[in-house]
C-alpha positions in Angstrom: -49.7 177.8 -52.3 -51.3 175.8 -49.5 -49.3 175.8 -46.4 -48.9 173.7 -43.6 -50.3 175.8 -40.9 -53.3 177.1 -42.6 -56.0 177.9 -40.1 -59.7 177.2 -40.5 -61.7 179.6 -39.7 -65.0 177.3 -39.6 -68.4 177.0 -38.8 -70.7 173.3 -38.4 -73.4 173.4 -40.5 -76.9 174.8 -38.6 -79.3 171.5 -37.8 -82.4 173.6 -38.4 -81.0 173.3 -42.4 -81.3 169.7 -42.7 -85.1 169.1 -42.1 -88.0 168.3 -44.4 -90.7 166.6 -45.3 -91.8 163.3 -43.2 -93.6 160.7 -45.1 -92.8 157.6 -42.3 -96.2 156.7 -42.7 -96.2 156.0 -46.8 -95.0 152.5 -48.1 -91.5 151.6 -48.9 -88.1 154.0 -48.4 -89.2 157.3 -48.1 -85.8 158.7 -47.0 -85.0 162.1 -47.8 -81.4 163.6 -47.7 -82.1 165.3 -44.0 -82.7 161.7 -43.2 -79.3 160.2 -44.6 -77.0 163.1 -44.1 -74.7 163.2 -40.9 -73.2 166.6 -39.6 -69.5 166.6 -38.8 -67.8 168.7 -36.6 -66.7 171.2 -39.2 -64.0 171.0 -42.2 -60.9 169.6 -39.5 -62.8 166.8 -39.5 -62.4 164.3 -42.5 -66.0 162.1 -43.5 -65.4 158.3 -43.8 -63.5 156.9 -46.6 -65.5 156.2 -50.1 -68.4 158.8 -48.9 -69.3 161.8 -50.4 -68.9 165.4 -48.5 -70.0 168.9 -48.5 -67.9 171.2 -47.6 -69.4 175.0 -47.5 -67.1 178.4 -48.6 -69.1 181.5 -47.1 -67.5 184.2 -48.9 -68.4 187.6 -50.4 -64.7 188.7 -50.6 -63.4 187.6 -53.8 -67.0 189.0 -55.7 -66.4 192.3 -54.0 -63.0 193.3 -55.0 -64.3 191.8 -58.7 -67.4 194.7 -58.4 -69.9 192.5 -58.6 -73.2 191.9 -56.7 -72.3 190.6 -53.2 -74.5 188.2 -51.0 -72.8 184.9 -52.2 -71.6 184.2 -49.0 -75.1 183.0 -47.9 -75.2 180.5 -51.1 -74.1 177.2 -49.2 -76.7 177.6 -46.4 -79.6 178.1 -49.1 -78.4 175.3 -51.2 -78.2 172.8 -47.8 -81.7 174.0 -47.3 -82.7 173.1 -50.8 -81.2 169.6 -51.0 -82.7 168.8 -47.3 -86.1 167.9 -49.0 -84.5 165.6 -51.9 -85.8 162.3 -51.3 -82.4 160.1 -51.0 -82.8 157.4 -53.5 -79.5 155.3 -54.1 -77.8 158.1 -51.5 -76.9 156.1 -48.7 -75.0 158.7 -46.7 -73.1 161.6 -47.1 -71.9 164.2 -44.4 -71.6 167.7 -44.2 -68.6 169.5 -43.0 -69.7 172.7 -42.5 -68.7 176.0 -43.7 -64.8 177.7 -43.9 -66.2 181.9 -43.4 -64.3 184.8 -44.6 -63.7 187.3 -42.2 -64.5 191.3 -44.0 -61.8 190.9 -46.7 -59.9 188.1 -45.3 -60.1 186.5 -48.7 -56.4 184.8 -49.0 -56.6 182.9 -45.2 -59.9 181.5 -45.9 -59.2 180.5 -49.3 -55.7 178.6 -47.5 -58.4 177.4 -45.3 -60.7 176.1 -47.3 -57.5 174.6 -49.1 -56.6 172.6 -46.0 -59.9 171.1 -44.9 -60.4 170.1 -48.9 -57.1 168.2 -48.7 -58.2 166.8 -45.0 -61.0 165.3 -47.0 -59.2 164.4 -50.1 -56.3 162.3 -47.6 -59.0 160.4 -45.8 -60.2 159.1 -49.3 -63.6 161.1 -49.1 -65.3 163.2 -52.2 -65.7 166.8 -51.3 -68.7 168.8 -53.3 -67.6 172.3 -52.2 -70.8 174.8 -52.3 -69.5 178.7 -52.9 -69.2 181.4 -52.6 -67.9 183.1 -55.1 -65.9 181.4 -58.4 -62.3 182.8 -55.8 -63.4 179.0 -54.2 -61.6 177.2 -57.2 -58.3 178.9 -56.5 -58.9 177.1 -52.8 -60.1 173.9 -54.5 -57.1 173.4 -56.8 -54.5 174.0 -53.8 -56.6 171.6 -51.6 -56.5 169.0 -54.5 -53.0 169.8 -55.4 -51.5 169.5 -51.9 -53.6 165.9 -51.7 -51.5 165.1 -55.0 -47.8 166.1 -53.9 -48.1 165.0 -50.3 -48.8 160.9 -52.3 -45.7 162.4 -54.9 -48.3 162.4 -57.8 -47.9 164.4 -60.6 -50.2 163.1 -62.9 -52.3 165.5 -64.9 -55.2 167.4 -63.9 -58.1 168.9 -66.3 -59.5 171.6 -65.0 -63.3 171.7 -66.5 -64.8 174.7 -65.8 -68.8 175.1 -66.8 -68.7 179.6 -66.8 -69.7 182.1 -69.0 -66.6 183.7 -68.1 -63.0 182.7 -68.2 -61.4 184.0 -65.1 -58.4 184.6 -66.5 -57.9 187.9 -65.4 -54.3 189.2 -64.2 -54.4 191.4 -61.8 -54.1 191.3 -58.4 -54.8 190.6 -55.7 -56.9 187.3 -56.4 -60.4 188.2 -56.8 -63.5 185.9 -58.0 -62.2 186.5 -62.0 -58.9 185.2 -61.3 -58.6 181.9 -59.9 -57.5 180.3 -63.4 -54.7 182.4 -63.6 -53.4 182.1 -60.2 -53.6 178.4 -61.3 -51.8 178.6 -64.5 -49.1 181.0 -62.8 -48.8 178.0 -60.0 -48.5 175.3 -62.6 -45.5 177.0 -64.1 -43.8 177.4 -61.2 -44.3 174.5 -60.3 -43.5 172.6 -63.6 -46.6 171.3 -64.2 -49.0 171.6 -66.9 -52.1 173.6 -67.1 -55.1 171.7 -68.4 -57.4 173.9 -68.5 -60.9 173.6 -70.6 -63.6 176.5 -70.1 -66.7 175.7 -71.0 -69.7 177.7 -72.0 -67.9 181.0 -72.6 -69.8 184.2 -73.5 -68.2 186.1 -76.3 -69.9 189.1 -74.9 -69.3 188.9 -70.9 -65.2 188.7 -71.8 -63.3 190.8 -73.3 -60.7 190.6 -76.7 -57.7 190.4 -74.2 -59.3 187.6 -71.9 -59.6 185.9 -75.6 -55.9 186.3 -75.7 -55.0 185.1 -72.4 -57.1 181.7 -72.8 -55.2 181.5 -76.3 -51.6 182.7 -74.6 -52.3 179.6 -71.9 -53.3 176.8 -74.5 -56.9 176.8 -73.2 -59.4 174.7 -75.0 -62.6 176.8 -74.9 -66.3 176.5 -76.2 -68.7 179.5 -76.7 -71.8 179.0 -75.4 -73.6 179.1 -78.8 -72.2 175.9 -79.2 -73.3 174.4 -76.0 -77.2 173.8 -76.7 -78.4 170.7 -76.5 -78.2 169.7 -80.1 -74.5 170.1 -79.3 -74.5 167.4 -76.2 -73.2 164.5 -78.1 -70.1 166.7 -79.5 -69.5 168.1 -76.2 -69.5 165.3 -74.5 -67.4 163.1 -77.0 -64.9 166.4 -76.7 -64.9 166.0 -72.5 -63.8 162.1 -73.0 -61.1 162.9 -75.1 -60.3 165.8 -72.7 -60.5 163.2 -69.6 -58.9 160.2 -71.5 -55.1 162.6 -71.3 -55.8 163.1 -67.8 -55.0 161.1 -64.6 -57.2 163.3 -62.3 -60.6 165.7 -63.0 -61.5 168.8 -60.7 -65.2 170.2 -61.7 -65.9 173.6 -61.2 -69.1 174.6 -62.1 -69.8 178.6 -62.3 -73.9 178.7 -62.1 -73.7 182.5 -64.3 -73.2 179.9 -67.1 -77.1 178.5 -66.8 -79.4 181.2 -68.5 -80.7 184.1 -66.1 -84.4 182.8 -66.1 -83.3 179.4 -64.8 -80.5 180.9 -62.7 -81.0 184.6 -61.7 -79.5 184.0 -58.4 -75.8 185.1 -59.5 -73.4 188.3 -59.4 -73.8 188.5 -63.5 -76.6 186.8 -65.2 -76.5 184.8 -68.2 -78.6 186.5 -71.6 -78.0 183.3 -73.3 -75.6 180.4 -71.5 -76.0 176.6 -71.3 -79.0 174.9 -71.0 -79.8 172.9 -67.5 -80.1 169.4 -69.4 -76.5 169.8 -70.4 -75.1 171.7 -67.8 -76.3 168.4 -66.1 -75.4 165.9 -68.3 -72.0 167.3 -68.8 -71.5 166.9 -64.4 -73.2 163.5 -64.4 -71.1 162.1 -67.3 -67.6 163.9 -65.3 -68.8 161.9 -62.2 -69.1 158.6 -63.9 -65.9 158.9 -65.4 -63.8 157.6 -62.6 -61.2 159.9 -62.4 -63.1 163.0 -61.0 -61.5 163.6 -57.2 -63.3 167.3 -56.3 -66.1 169.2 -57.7 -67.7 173.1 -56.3 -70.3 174.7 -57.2 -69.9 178.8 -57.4 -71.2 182.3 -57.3 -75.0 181.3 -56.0 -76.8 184.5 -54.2 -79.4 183.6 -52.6 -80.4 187.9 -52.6 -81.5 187.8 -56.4 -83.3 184.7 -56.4 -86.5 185.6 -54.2 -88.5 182.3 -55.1 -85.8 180.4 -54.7 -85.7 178.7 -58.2 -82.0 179.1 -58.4 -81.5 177.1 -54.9 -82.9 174.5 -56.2 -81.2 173.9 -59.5 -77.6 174.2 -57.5 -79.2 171.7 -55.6 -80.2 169.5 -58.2 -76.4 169.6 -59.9 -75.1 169.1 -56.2 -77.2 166.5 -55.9 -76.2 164.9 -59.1 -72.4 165.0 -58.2 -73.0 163.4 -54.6 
C-alpha cells in the first residue's frame, strides 16, 4: 500500500508537445488545447481545485515481466502530442503534471510514486486523467485514490470499471501489467473493504478457464465482448447505472487492447474482435457525467506498433472525452 514517504521519480512534461495549429486569424474562438493547457511543475505539484489534470506513467516495466511487447512507456508523450491539436471547445483549462518514470525494472517505487502524486491531486480537489503505461498503472491509481479516501476516513464503496479484453486477475507475483486487480482485491480484504470490481469487454479467448474462475472466486461482474457491440449500448449502459447507483465513488480504467486491432493496433496484445469506439466512448462519457467518478487512466498505448499514429489519436479522443 501507498506509503508516506513515497518518492517521485518525475519528469515535467516537454513544451515542444503542446503546440499546434494557429488559426488567430479565423473568426470566433479558435483555441486549441496547446492554447488552454498550463504545464505544472511535475506530479508534486497539485492543479487548481475543480480542474482537470494529466498526470503521465512512463513505464515499460510491468508489460515486460508480463512478456508482452514493450515500448508503452513512450504512450503519454504520443498521446500529449495528439490532444495538442484538439481545438478546446467548452475546455477552459486543464494542466499537465508531467510524467512519474520507471527506472529499468523499478516497477513497485514508481507505481508508489505515481500513487502519491495521484492522491496530491485528488487532496487538492483536482481530477487526474492518468495516461499509461502499461495496465500495472491501475494498481498505482487505486492506492492513489484509496489513500485520498482514508486520509478524509471515507469508506464508501468504490466500482472499479475496467474497459479490457483481459481481466488482470492473474496471481502471481511480483505485480506485473496482468495483475493489478488482484493486488486490489487482495488489498480490499485486508483491509476490510469490498471489491467492486466490473470488467468490461472481456475476450473469452485472450483469458484462460482459471482467470474465468478467479473473476467468479472474487464476485466479479463481467461482460464478454460479444456482448458489447453497439446494439448492446443501451443494456450496457443501463447495467453501469445500476453498477454506479451502489457506489459512493467510480475509478475508470480503460485498457485500449479492448478497442479492435484495426482501430487500435498500438498495444502489447491486439484485439481480433473487442469493443467498438462508439461505445468504448459512450460508456467513458456517460461514467463522467455520472458525478461520482474521482480518477480515470488510460493504459497499455505503444506508440512502436502504431506507425500512422491512428491509435494516438483515439486515446486522445477518449482522453479528451474524460477531461
Amino acid at each position: 500500500m501507498l506509503t508516506s514517504t513515497s518518492k517521485i521519480p518525475a519528469q515535467t512534461a516537454a513544451p515542444n508537445v503542446w503546440q499546434g495549429r494557429s488559426d488567430a486569424n479565423e473568426r470566433g474562438d479558435t483555441r486549441r488545447l496547446f492554447n488552454v493547457v498550463q504545464v505544472i511543475d511535475g506530479p508534486t505539484q497539485a492543479a487548481i481545485s475543480g480542474a482537470p489534470v494529466l498526470l503521465g506513467f512512463a513505464c515499460d516495466a510491468g508489460v515486460k515481466r508480463n512478456q508482452g511487447r514493450v515500448g508503452a512507456v513512450d504512450g503519454p508523450q504520443a498521446i500529449r502530442r495528439a490532444l495538442a491539436n484538439l481545438p478546446a471547445h467548452e475546455i477552459e483549462r486543464f494542466y499537465d503534471a508531467g510524467d512519474v518514470s520507471c527506472e529499468g525494472d523499478a516497477l513497485e517505487a514508481a507505481q508508489q510514486a505515481l500513487a502519491a502524486a495521484v492522491r496530491q491531486q485528488l487532496d487538492a480537489a483536482a481530477h487526474p486523467v492518468v495516461l499509461g503505461g502499461g495496465h500495472e498503472i491501475a494498481w498505482a491509481t487505486w492506492q492513489g485514490l484509496r489513500a485520498h479516501l482514508d486520509a478524509r476516513g471515507d469508506r464508501g464503496r468504490v466500482l472499479i470499471l475496467n474497459l479490457d479484453a483481459h481481466f488482470d486477475l492473474r496471481t502471481a507475483r511480483p505485480g506485473t501489467s496482468g495483475t493489478p486487480f488482484d493486488q486490489i482485491a487482495q488489498a480490499t480484504e485486508h483491509a476490510g473493504l469490498p471489491f467492486d470490481y466490473a470488467c468490461l469487454g472481456v475476450s473469452r479467448l485472450s483469458n484462460t478457464a482459471s482467470l474465468f474462475e478467479r473473476a467468479r472466486e472474487l464476485g466479479v461482474t463481467f461482460v464478454e465482448d460479444t456482448d458489447m457491440q453497439d446494439r448492446h449500448l443501451d443494456a450496457r449502459l443501463a447495467q453501469i447505472d445500476a453498477l454506479i447507483a451502489d457506489v459512493d465513488h467510480v475509478y475508470l480504467t480503460i485498457d485500449l487492447d479492448v478497442l479492435p486491432a484495426p482501430v487500435m493496433p498500438g498495444v502489447s496484445a491486439p484485439a481480433a474482435y473487442g469493443v467498438p469506439i462508439t461505445v468504448v466512448e459512450a460508456i467513458a462519457t456517460h461514467v463522467r457525467r455520472s458525478g461520482k467518478l474521482r480518477v480515470a487512466d488510460l493504459a497499455e498505448y505503444n506508440p512502436h506498433f502504431d506507425p500512422q499514429g491512428s491509435g494516438a489519436r483515439v486515446a486522445a479522443r477518449l482522453a479528451y472525452r474524460l477531461l
